[in-house]
C-alpha positions in Angstrom: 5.3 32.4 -32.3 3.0 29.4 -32.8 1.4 28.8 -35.9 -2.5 28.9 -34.8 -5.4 26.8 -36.2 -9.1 26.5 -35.6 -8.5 22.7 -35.1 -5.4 20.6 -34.9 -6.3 16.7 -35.9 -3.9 14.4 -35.0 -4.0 11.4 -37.0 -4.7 10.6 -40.9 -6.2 7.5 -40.9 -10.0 7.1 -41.4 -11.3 8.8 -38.2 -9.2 11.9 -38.8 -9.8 12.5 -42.7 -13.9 11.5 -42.1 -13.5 14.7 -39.3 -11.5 16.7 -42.1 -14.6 16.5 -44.2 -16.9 17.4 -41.8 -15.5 20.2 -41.1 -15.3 21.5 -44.6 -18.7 22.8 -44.2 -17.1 25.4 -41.1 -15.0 28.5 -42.3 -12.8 26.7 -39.7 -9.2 26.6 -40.4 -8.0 23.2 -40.0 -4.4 21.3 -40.1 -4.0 17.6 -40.2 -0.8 16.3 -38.4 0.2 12.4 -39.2 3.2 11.4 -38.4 3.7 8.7 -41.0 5.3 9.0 -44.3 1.5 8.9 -45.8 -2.1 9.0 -45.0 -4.2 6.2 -44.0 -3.1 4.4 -40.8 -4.3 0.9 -40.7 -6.9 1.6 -43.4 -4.0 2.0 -45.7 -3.5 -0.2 -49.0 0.5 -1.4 -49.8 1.1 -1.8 -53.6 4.0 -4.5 -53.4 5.0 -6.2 -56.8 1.3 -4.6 -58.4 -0.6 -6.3 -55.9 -2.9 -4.1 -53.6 -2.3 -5.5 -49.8 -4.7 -4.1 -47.1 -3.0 -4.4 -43.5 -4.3 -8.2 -43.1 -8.5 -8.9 -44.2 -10.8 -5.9 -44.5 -14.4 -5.4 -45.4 -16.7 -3.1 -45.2 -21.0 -3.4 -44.2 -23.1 -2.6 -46.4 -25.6 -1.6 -44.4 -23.6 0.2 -41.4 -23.1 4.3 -40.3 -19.7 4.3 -41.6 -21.2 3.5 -44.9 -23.7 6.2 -44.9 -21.0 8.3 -43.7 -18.6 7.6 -46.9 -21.4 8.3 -49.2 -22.9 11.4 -47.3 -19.1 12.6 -48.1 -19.3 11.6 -52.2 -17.0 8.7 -51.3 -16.8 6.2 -54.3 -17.1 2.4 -52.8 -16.1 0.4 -55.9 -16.2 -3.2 -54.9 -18.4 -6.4 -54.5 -19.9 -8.6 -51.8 -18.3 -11.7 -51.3 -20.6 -15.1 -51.1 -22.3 -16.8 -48.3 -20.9 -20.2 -49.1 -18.3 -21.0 -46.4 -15.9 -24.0 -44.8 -16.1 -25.1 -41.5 -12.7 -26.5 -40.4 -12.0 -28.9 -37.0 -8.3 -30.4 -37.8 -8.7 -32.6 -40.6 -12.2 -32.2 -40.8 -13.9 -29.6 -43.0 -17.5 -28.9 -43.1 -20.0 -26.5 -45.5 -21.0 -23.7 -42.9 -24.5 -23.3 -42.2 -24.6 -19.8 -42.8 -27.1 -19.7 -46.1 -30.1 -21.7 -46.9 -28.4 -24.1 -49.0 -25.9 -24.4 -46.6 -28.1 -25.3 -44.0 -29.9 -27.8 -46.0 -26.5 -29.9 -46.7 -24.3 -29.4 -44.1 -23.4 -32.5 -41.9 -22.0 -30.4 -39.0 -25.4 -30.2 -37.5 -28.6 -32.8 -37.0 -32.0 -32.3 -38.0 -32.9 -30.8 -34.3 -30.0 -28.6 -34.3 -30.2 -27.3 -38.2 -34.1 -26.1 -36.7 -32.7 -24.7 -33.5 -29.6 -22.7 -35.8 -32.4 -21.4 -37.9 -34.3 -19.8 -35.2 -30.7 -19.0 -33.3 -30.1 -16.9 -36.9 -33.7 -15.3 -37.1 -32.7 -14.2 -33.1 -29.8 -12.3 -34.2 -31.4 -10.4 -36.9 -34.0 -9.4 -34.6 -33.0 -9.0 -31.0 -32.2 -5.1 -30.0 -28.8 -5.6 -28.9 -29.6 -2.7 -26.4 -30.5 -5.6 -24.3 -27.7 -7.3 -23.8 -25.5 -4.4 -22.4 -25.1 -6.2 -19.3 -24.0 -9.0 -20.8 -21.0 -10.5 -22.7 -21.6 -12.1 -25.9 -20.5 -15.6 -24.1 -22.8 -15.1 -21.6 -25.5 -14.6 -24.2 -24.4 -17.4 -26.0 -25.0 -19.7 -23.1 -27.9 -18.3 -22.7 -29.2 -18.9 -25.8 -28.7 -22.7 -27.0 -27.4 -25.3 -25.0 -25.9 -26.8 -27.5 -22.4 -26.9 -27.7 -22.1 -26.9 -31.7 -24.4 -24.2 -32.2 -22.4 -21.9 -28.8 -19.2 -22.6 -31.7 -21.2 -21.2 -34.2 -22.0 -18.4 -32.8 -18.9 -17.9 -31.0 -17.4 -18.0 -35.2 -19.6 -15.4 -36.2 -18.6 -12.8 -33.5 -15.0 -13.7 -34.1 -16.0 -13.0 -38.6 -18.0 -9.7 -37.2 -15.6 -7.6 -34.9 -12.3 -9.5 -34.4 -13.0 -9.9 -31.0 -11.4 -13.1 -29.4 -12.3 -14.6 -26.6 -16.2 -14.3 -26.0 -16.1 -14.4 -22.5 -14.7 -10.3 -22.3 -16.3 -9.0 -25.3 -19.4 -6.9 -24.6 -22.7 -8.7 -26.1 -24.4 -5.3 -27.2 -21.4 -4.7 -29.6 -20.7 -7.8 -31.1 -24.7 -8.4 -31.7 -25.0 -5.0 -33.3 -21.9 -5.9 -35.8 -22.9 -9.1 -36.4 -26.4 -8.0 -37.4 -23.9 -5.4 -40.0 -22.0 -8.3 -41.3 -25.1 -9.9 -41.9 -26.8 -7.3 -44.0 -23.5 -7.7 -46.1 -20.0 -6.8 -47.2 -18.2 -5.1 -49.5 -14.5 -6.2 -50.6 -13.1 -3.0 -52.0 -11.1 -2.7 -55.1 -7.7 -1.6 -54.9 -8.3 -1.7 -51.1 -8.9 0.7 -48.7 -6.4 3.3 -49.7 -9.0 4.4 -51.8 -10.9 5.4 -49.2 -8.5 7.6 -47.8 -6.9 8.8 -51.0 -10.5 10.2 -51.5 -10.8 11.5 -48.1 -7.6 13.1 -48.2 -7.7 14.7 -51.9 -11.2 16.2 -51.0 -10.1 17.7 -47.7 -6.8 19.3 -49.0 -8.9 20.6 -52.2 -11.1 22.1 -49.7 -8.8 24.1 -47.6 -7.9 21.5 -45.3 -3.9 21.3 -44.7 -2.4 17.7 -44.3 1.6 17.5 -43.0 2.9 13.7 -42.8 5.8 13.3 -41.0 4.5 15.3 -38.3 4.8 13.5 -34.6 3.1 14.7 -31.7 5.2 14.7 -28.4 3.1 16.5 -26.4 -0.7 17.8 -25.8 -0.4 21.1 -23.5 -4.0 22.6 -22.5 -3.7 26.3 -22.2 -6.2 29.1 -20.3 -9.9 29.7 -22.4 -10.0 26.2 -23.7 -6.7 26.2 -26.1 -4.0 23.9 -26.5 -0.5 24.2 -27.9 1.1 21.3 -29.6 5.1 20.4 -29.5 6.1 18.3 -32.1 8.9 15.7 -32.0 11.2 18.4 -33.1 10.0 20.9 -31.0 7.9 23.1 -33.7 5.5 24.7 -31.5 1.7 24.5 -33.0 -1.9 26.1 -31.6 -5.1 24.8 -31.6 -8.7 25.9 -30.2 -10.1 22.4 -30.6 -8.1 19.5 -30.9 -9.2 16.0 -32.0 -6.7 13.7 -31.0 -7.2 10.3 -33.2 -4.5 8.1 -31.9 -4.5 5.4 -29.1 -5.4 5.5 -25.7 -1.8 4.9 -25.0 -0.3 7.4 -27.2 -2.9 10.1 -26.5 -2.1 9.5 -22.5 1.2 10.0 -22.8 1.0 13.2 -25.3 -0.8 14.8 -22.2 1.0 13.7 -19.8 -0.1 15.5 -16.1 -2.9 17.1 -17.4 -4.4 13.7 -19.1 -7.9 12.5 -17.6 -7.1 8.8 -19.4 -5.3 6.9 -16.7 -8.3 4.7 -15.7 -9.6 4.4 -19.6 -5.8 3.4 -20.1 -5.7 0.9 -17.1 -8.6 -1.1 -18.1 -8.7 -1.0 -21.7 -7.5 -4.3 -23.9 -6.2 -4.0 -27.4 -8.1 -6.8 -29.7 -5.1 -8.1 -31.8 -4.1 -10.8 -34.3 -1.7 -12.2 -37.1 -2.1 -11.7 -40.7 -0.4 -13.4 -43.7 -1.0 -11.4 -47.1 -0.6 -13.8 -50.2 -0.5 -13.4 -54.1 -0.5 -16.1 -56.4 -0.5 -16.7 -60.2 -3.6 -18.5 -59.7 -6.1 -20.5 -57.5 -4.7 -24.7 -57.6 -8.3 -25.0 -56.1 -11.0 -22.2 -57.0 -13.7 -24.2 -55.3 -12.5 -23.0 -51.6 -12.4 -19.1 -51.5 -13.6 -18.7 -47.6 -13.1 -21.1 -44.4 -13.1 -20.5 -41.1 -11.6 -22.9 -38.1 -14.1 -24.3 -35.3 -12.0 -24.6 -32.6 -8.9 -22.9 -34.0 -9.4 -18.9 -34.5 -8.3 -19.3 -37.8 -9.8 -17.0 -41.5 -9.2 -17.8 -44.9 -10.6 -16.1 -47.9 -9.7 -14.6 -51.2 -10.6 -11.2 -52.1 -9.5 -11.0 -55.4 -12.5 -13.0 -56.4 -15.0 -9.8 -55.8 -12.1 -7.2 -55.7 -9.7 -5.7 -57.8 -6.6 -6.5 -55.4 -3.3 -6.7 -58.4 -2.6 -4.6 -61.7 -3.3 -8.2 -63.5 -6.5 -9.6 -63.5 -5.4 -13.2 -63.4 -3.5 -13.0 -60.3 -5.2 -13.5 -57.0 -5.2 -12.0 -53.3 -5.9 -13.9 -50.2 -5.6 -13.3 -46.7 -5.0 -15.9 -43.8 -5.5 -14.6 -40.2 -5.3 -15.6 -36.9 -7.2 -14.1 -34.2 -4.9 -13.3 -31.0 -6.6 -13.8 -27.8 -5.4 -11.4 -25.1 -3.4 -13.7 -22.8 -1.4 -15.4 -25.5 1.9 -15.4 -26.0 3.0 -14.8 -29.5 5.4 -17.2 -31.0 6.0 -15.5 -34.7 7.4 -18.6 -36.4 4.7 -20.9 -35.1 1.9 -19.0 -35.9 3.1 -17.9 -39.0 3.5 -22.0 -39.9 0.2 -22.3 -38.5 -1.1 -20.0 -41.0 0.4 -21.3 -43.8 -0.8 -24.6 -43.0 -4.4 -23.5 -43.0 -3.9 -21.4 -46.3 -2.3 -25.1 -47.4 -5.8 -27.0 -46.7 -7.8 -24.8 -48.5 -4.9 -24.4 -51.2 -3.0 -26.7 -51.9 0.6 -25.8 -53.2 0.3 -22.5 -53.3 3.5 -22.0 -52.8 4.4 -22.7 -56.4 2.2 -20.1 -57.1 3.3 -17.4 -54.7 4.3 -13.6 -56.2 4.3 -12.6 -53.3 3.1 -12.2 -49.4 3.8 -11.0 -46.7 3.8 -11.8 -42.8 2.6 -9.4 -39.7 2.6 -11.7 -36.4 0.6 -9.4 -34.1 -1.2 -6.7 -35.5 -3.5 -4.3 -33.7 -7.3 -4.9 -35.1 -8.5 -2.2 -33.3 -7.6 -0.7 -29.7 -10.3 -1.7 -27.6 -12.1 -4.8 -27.0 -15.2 -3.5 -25.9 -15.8 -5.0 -22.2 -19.0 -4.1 -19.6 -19.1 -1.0 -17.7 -16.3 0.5 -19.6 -18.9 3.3 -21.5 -19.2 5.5 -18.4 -15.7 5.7 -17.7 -14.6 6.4 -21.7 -17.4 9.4 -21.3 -16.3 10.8 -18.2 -12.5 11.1 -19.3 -13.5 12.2 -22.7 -15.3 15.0 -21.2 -13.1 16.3 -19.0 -10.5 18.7 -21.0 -12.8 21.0 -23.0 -11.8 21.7 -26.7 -9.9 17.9 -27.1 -12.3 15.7 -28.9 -11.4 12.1 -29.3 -12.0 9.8 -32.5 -11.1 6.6 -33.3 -11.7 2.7 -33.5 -11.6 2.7 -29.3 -13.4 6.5 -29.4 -16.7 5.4 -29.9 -19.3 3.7 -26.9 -21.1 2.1 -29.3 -19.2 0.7 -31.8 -15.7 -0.6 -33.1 -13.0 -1.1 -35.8 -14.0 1.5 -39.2 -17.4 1.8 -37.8 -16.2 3.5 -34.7 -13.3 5.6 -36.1 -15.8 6.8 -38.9 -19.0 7.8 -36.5 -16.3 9.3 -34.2 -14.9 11.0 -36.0 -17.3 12.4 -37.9 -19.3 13.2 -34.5 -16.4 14.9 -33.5 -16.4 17.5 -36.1 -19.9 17.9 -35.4 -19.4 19.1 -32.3 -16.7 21.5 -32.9 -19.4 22.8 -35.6 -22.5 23.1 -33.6 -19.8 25.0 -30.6 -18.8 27.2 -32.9 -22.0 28.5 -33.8 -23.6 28.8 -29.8 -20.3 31.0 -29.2 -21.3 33.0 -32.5 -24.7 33.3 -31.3 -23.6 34.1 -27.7 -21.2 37.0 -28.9 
């Protein structure tokens, strides 16, 4: 006989611990099946050598849902924001970014006429609903915006910093312009990264009732009669659930269902945003001036997060990241991005290789599992909708958002509406 639950998550990563939580508040009885060794996903936190390594650059708004969300759920955010003050990088040349007043006011990236024009651009994308550029890509609203090409680049940076998203000319202008306006507001670097997010999430839900199995692989999602589901495992132990929320990819949660999956289209037309990440510790900083850049025409990040975080067990050493952002038609050469990478790390740094404890090298990496594109909301409702009792959450789950914000609103609205069933089949018995 399968074991039954109330609801079956699948997935311990950020979107399936937030739905843990949520559901604490139910007498529901819930199990948590991840199939890794640990929790966490790609919010998880690597201790190599007593340095804390986040799966490539993370950050979290200060002023976002997913915030809110953490708190609501007595979530500690220990952490600080990093500085405005920013490099602009074209080849050899390097420029201060105009991204603060001061940096505005020096900067010899723009002329007069165009530092005025980037100052209303700025005010713009503070202020503009992004409701109204649903029907249009962020490129599109970029060339509608300036027609300067310096200040298009700019902007075209910014979306790249806010969401990941590379190139422009896909990505879905509503989106981008409501992260960017996030990123804006602020960030937190987090210390001892973002495993201690989920270490909280996880300790709370198990504390609570909430049963957590690693090791656990899904092999297939089989909907039953009155709304159920039985789960096989990769060894073939048998599992039931009334509600299921499934947390994984598209790809992964298509195949799990196999005939009976509604995701074929969602699966057809979705495109994973992707990218390469080095991870780096050093003894110390040969050049503590530069602690953020960002390439112009290269898709390239830089930035140290040791200098707001607590990222190794000594306070003296440091933790940077250097990232490239994959567009989706590229072919990945690992060696030549990864010297690209080090290259850029070597403008900003200088011989840090004499200083290296450590680092470590990912050449494609999935950000997050959607680049949100036009059009594509209807069709992620309709399929989400049509096998009652399996709730989806996740980074690529959410119509409005991406990346943490979109695995933590989903998830949590997930568990929400499991909740709020619950209790209209109460009433109706």
């Amino acid at each position: 006989m399968a074991q039954k639950w109330d609801v079956v998550i699948i997935g311990a990563g950020l979107a399936g611990l937030v739905a843990a939580n949520v559901l604490i508040k139910s007498n529901l009885s819930v199990l948590v099946l991840e199939k890794g060794k640990k929790a966490g996903g790609r919010a998880r936190t690597d201790r190599i050598r007593q340095q804390y390594f986040n799966l490539g650059p993370h950050a979290l708004y200060k002023k976002s849902k997913a915030k809110a969300i953490l708190e609501e759920l007595s979530i500690q955010l220990s952490g600080k924001s990093p500085k405005i003050e920013s490099i602009l990088t074209d080849g050899d040349l390097a420029y201060t970014a105009p991204f603060s007043l001061s940096g505005l006011l020096s900067t010899n990236l723009l002329n007069w006429k165009e530092r005025i024009e980037w100052a209303n651009v700025l005010v713009k994308v503070l202020t503009l609903n992004p409701e109204k550029l649903k029907q249009l890509t962020y490129g599109q609203w970029v060339q509608q915006t300036t027609h300067s090409a310096t200040i298009q680049s700019l902007l075209h940076i910014l979306g790249r910093l806010a969401t990941y998203c590379y190139p422009a000319e896909k990505a879905s202008g509503k989106i981008i312009l409501s992260h960017l306006q996030a990123v804006m507001g602020g960030v937190l670097y987090l210390d001892k990264g973002w495993q201690t997010i989920i270490d909280q999430l996880h300790n709370k839900a198990v504390i609570s009732g909430v049963q957590v199995q690693t090791r656990k692989s899904v092999k297939q999602i089989v909907p039953l009669e009155h709304e159920h589901f039985q789960l096989v495992l990769s060894d073939d132990e048998v599992i039931a659930g009334k509600h299921v929320i499934a947390t994984v990819g598209p790809h992964a949660l298509h195949h799990m269902l196999a005939e009976a999956s509604p995701f074929a289209e969602v699966v057809s037309n979705l495109v994973a945003i992707k990218g390469a990440t080095l991870d780096v510790a050093l003894t110390r900083l040969p050049n503590p001036r530069k602690l953020f850049a960002l390439g112009i025409t290269d898709p390239l990040y830089f930035s140290v997060h040791s200098n707001y975080a607590k990222l190794s067990d000594d306070p003296q050493h440091v933790v940077l990241h250097v990232f490239k952002y994959h567009h989706p038609d590229d072919t990945i050469d690992g060696e030549k991005v990864k010297n690209e990478l080090e290259q850029f790390s070597e403008k900003m740094q200088p011989g840090w290789k004499n200083d290296e404890i450590t680092s470590r090298f990912i050449p494609q990496i999935t950000v997050n599992h959607r680049l949100p594109q036009i059009g594509e909301v209807q069709i992620l409702y309709n399929s989400t909708r049509r096998l009652p009792g399996l709730y989806v959450a996740g980074d690529w789950a959410s119509p409005d958002s991406i990346l943490s914000e979109g695995a933590i609103t989903s998830g949590k609205q997930a568990a929400e509406d499991i909740i709020k069933k619950e209790k209209s089949g109460s009433r109706a018995n």
